[in-house]
N, C-alpha and C positions, 0 to 999 in steps of 0.2 A: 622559208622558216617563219611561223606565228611567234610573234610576240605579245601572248594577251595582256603583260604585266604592262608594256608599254605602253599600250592602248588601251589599258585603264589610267595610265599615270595623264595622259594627252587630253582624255576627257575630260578628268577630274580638273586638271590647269585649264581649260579651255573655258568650262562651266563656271568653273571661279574666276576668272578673271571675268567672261562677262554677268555675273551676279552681282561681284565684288565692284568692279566698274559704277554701274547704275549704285549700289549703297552706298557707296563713296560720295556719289553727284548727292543723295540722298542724307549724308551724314550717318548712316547706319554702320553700328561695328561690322566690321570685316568678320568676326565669327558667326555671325549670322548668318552670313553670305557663304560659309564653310559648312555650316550645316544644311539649309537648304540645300547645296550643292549636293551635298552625299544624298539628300529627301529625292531632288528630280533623278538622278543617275540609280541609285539604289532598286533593289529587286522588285519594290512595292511599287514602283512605278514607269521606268522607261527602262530600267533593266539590261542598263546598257555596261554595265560593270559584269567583266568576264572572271576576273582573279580578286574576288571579296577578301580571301586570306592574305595573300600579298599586301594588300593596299591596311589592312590592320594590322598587319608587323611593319610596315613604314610609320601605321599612324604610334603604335607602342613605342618608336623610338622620336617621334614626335613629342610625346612624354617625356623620358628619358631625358630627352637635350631641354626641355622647358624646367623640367626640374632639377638639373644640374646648372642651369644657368641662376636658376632662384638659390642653390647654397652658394654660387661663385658669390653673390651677394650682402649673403648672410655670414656671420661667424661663429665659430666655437663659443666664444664671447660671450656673444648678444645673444647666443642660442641659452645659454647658461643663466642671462641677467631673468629671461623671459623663463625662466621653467616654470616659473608660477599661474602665469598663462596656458602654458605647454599642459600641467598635468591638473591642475585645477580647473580652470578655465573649461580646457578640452574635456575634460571628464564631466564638469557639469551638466555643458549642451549637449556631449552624446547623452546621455542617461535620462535628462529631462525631456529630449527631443523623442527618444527611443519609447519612452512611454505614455508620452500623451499620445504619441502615432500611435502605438498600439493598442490604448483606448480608441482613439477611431476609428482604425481598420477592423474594431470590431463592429461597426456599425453598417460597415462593407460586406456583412455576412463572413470575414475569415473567420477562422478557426485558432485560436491560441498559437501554434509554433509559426502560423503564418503571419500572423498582428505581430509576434514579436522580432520574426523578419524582416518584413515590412519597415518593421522602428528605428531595427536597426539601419539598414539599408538608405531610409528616408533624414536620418540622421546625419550623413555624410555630405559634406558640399564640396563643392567643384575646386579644386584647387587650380587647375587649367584655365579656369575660365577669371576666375576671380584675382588671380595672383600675376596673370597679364594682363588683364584691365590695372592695378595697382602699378604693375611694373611703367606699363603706356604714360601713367597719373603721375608717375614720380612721386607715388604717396605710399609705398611699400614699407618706408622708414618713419611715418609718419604715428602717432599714439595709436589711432586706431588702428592703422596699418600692422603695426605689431601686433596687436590681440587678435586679429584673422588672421597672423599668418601661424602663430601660435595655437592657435585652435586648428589650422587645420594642418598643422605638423603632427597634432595629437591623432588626429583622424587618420593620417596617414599611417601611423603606429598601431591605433588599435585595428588596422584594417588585416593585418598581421592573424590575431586572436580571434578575428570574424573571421575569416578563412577555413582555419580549426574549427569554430563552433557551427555553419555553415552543416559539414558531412551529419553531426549531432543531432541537429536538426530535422535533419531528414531520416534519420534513425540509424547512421552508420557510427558505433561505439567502439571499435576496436581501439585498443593503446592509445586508450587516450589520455591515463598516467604520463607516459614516455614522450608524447606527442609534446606536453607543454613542459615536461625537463631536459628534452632539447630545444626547445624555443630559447628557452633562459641560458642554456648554454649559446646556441648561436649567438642569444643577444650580447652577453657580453663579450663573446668574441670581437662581433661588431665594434661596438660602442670602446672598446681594446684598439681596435685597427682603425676609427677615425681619430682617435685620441693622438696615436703616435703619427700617425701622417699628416694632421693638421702641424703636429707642432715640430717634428723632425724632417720627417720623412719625404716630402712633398717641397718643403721650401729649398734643400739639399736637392733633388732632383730635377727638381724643375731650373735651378740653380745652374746644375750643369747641361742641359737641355739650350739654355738660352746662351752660353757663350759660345755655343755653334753660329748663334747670328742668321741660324737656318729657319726663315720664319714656317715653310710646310713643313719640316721635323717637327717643331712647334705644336703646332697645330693638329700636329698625326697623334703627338704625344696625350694632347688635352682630351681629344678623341678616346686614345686608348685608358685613359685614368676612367674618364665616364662609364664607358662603356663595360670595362671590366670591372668597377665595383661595383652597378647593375647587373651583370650577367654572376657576380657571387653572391649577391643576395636573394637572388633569383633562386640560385643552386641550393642554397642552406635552407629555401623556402618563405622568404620572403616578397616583398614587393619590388620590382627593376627601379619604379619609378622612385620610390625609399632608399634603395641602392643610387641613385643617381643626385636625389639630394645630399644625400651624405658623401658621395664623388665631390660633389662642389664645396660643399662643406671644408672637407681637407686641403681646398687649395685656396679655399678665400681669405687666408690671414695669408697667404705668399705675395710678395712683392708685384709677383709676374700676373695674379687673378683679376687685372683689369684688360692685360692683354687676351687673354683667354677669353674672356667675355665677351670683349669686339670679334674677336676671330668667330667666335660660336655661334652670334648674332643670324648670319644668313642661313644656316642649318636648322637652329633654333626654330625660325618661323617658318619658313618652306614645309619641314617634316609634322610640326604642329599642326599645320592645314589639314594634313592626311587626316589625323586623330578627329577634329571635331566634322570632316567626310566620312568617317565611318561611325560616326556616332547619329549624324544623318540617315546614314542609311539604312539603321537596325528600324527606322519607322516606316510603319504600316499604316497607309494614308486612308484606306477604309476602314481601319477599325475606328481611326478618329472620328471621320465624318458621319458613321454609324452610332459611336459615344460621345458627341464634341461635349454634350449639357453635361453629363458626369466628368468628362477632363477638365473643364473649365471650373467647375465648381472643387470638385480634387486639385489642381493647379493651385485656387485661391487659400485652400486650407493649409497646402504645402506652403505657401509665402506667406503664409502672417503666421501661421506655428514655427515656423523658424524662424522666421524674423523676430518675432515677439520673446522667443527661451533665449539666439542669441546676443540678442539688445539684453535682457535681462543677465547674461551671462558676464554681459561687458560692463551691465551697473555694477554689480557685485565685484565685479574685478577695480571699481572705482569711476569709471568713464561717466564723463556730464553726458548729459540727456544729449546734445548732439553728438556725442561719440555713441552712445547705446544705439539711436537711430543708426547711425553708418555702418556698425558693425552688424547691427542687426540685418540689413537690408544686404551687406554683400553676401555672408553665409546663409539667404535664407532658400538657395537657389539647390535643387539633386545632386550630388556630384558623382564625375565620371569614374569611379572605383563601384559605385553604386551598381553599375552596369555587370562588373565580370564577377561581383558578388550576385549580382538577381540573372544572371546567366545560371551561375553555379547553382542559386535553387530553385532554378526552373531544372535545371535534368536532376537533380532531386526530388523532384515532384513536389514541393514545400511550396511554388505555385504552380496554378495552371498556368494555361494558355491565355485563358482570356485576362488572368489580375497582372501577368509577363505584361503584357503588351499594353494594358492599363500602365502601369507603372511606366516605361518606358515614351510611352505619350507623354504623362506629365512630366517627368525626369527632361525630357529632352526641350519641353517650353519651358520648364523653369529655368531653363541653360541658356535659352535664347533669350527669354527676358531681360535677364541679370546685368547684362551692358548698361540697361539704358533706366535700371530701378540703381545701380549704383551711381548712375551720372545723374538722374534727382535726388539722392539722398540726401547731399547738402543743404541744397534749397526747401527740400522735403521737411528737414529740421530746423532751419528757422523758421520757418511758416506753423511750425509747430509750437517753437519755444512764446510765439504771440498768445497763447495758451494761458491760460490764468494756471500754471503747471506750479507743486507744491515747490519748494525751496529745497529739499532735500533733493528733488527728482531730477532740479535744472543743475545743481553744483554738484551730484552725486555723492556718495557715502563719505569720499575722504576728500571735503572740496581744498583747496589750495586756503590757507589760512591770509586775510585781507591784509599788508601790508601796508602801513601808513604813507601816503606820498605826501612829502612837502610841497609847497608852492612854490615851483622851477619860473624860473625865467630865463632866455637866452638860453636855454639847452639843448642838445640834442633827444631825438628817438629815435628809436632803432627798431623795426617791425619785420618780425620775419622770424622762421627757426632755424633756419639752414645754416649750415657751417659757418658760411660767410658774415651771417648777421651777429653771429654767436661770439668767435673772434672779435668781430669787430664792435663786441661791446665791453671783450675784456683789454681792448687795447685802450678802449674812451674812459673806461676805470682806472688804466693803467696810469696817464698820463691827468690823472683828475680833472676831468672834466664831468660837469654836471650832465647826468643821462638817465635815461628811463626806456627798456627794452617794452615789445609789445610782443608777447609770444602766443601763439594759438595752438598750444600742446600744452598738458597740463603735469605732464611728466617731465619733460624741460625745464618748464617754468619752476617748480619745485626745486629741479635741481640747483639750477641758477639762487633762487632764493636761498639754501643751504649753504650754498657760494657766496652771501653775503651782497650779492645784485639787485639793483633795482629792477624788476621786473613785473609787469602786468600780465594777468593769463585775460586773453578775452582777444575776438576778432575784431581785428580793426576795421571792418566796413560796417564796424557797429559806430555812431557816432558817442555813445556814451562814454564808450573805454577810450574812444580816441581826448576824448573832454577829461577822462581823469588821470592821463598821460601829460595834461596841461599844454596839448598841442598850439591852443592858441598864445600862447608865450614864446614857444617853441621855434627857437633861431636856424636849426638844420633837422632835416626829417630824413630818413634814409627807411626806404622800402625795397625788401631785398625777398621777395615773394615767388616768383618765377611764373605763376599764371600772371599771363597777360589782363583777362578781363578782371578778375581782382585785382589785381596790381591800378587798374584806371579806376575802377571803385573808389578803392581805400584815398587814392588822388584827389577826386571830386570830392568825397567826403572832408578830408583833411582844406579842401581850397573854400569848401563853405565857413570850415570855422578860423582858419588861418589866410590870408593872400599873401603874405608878406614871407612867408618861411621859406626857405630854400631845400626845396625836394630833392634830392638823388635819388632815382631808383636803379634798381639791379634789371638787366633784361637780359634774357636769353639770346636774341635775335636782333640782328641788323634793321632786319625789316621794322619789329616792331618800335623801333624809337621814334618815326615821326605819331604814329598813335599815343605815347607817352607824353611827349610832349605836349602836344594838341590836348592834353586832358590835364595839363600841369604842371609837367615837373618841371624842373628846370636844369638841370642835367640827367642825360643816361648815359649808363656804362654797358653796352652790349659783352657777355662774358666771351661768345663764342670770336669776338673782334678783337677784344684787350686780349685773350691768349696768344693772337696770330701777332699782334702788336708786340708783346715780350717775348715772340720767339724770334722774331724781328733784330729786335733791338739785340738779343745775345748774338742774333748770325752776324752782325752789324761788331759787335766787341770783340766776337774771333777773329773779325777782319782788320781788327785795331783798327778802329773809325776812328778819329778822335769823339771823345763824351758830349763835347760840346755840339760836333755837329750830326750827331747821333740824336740828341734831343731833338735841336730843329727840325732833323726829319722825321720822328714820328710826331713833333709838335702839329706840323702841314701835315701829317697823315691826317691825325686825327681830326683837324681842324675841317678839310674836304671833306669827311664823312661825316662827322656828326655838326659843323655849319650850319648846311645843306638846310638841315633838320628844320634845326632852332631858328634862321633867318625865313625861313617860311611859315613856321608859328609866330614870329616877334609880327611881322607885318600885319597883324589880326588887331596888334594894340601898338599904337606910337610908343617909341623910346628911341631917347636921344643918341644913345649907340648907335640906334639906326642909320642916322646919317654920317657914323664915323665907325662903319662895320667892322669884323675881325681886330676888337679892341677887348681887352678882359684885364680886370685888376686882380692884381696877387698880392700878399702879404708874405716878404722876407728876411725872416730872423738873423741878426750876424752872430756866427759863431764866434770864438775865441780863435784867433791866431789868424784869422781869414783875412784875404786882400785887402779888405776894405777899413775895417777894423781899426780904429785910427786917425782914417782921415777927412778931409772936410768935407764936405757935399759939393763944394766949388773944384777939389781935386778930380773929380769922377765928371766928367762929361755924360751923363745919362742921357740927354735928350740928343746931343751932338752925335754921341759914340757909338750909342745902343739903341736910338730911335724909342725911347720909354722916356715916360714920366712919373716923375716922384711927388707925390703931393701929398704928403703926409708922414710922419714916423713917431711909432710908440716908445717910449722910455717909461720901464715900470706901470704907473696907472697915469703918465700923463701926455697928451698928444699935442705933436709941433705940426700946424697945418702950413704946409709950404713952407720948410725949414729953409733960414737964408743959407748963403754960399759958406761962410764960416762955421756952421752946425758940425763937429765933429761925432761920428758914429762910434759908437760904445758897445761892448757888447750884449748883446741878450736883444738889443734893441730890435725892432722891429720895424721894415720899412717897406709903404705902401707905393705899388706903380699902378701904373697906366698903359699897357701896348697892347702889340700883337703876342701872341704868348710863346713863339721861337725867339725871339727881342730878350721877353723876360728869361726865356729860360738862360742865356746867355749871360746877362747881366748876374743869375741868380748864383753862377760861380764866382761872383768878387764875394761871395757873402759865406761860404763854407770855408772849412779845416781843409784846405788840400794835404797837408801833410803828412 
């Protein structure tokens, strides 16, 4: 028995992996290495794909799972805060983008319904390509991250009403009244059926799904929600891949849409491979080399007209001149709807053959490009902002109004947007402490400021903002960033104007803390460590460990892992801990009612009992250095040790309320 579908599916993995391979050694995105793959296997060339259709219904639901895992992400919400994006936004860059194309393409000799084709069609960016680069970036939730994914939600919605207008174009008019008064009814159907499943219907089911405790039920279930609200959007005549976002949509305010999302993860990328191999393969490698100077020069026009309307789409929407660059340069790339739209008017005859396959050239390198024009955009915009650029152009239309900062001294800063930095600045307000956030989103920052926060908008690998944050005064610095090579940046920068501050930073990763270190800080918390460390410590509480020697042991966890670290950096520069290693001092407030509480310093055997020393203790604003043995501790007091840090944590239960 022949299996052609097999033996196209064997090739395609084979191809890819060793493509993929080599761009990997190379640093090249892996979708490059997907498209090529479909280019060498594809009929224009070695023509060794037997079943083309099969392998583009693998790659359609390729889609399908990429854009259902983008609503698992997103919410009802955030989709709601964003509509200003969504219809403003999107509507600007199609319409501006639609017609300057279509002044060009008259210059390509078309013909009017083909220029405005064309405008249309050229109009549309990649959501596949651009929304997992963002997803890769962990920058999907980020300012500008929003206004791309909101524009090309819009794109994805008018792709609906091109469809319709498409057959028009090509001269086919019948019911075309009818045509768009059921659109408007399907839509609100829709927009009806993700309403009540977001917020009933899905959380209730899923609900009872998961107290089976059946993880492949699970997982069949998340499947079949995907899948079946792209197959009725499908039906009523819209987009799968539309359908599929709005699948994810309805289950990302549920409890359980983080589990879903891991689960979807390996199907997600596997069947998206297929999608950018068959996008591969629709090219025709002699017409290129027969037109390369016209693709190349059409290529270029394609990436700075779109670049340039949707940078401008993103000032008008408010974004500084580095957000208008970012945004501009992700949407400035063909997108893959573009393709089963210039399919559609090619057998319309609205193009020929040869403007098909022009199009499809450029469509398909601006696809390939777009990894590696998004991964310079940043650098691309501050090399810019060096620019003698006007003041309106660098702050944009609604710049963040300048808040006065006092002169801090002994305070903290907090740099970073992420949850973690976020909390952790309304806890430093909480407990008044002197602080000043550094946020690099300008839509955060605002809010914060509205919130009555100290807050800076501006990146901190700029030395300026780091100076007017009064870093060099600055007693604890907390960088909570998550790129690694920014995160050493902002380091080095902050050790030029400060040596003396005590750095914490956030990391991702085990590995990277001896880099961290090596470049400054002086403590890391790797997150993916400290989670396993409190799952730890509660399997440790169901076992009734005792508290006390529950500390010690993850005190010596931690101490072996991140030691290591920091005694192989200290060795670069003498200190005297060095020859009295695994010693660290803490500061310990007595509560009210707590053991200690009471009694003299000569009662407490600390060096005897607990192997720590005490050299020091705060009362109010006045400090007892080496309190004699009759010193009686008070509360609120404050007292300074000396040990290993299981010793301290030991001792530090005479000092709390057990009660």
């Amino acid at each position: 028995m022949d299996y052609p579908v097999l033996k196209d599916i064997v090739v395609i993995f084979a191809l890819s992996t060793l493509v993929n391979y080599i761009f990997t050694k190379l640093k090249v995105p892996t979708i490059i290495g997907y498209l090529i793959t479909g280019i060498i296997a594809g009929p224009h060339l070695l023509g060794i794909i037997n079943a083309p259709q099969s392998i583009e219904v693998m790659a359609e639901i390729g889609i399908i799972l990429l854009m259902f895992s983008i609503g698992l992400e997103f919410s009802l919400n955030h989709l709601l805060k964003i509509r200003k994006i969504v219809f403003v936004g999107g509507f600007l860059q199609l319409i501006l983008t639609t017609v300057i194309t279509m002044f060009i393409a008259r210059f390509y000799h078309l013909n009017y319904t083909a220029s405005l084709f064309i405008g249309f069609i050229t109009a549309l960016s990649s959501t596949a390509v651009v929304l997992k680069i963002l997803q890769d970036r962990s920058e999907l939730s980020s300012n500008y991250g929003r206004t791309v994914l909101g524009i090309l939600i819009f794109q994805d919605i008018i792709l609906i009403p091109l469809l319709l207008l498409t057959p028009i174009l090509g001269g086919n008019t019948e019911s075309l009244g009818s045509q768009f008064l059921i659109l408007g009814v399907k839509s609100v159907f829709i927009i009806g059926l993700v309403y009540i499943g977001n917020r009933w219907l899905m959380p209730w089911f899923l609900h009872i799904i998961a107290l089976t405790k059946n993880q492949e039920l699970f997982l069949m279930v998340i499947l079949l929600i995907c899948l079946s609200v792209a197959l009725l959007t499908s039906e009523i005549g819209m987009s799968v891949a539309f359908g599929a976002f709005l699948a994810g949509l309805m289950i990302s305010e549920s409890e359980y849409s983080d589990n879903a999302f891991g689960n979807l993860i390996p199907f997600k990328d596997t069947f998206s491979s297929f999608f950018f191999v068959s996008i591969g393969m629709l090219l025709n490698l002699q017409f290129v080399v027969t037109n390369y100077q016209l693709i190349i020069l059409t290529v270029l026009i394609v990436l700075i007209v779109k670049a340039v309307i949707a940078g401008g789409t993103a000032f008008v929407l408010g974004h500084t001149f580095k957000g208008t660059v970012m945004v501009g340069i992700a949407l400035s790339q063909v997108g893959e709807f573009s393709f089963i739209l210039s399919k559609l008017g090619f057998d319309y005859k609205i193009l020929t053959e040869y403007y098909y396959q022009l199009f499809l050239a450029v469509a398909i390198t601006t696809m390939a490009i777009s990894p590696f024009a998004i991964k310079v955009a940043h650098p691309l915009a501050n090399l810019l902002l060096k620019l003698p650029l006007p003041k309106v152009l660098v702050g944009g239309l609604f710049p963040l109004k300048q808040i006065e900062i006092p002169k801090l001294n002994n305070h903290i800063v907090i740099i970073g947007k992420d949850s973690r930095s976020l909390n952790l600045a309304v806890m430093t307000r909480y407990i008044h402490l002197p602080y000043i956030s550094i946020v690099f989103d300008p839509a955060t920052a605002r809010k914060m400021q509205q919130n009555g926060e100290m807050v800076l908008y501006g990146d901190a690998t700029n030395a300026p903002i780091l100076r007017k944050a009064h870093v060099e005064t600055a007693e604890v610095i907390v960088i909570s960033v998550g790129n690694i090579i920014v995160t050493m940046n902002i380091i080095e920068k902050i050790r030029l104007i400060n040596k003396l501050a005590y750095i914490l930073v956030r990391a991702k990763h085990v590995t990277d803390i001896e880099d961290l270190y090596k470049a400054g800080a002086n403590q890391v918390v790797p997150e993916e460590f400290e989670t396993s460390i409190d799952l730890f410590g509660r399997i440790l509480t169901k076992l009734l460990i005792p508290r006390n020697t529950i500390n010690q042991t993850i005190a010596k966890i931690r101490h072996e892992n991140y030691g290591i670290f920091r005694s192989q950096v200290n060795k670069q520069h003498y200190n005297l801990l060095d020859e009295i290693p695994d010693l660290e001092t803490h500061a310990i407030k007595v509560d009210d009612k707590s053991k200690i509480a009471g009694k003299t310093r000569g009662e407490i055997k600390f060096r005897k009992q607990y192997e720590v020393t005490l050299f020091a203790i705060k009362r109010n604003n006045r400090i007892f250095e080496h309190p004699e043995a009759s010193f009686v501790f008070a509360k609120d007091d404050v007292a300074y040790f000396l040990g290993k840090p299981e010793n301290i944590l030991i001792v530090s239960e005479l000092f709390v309320n057990n009660n």
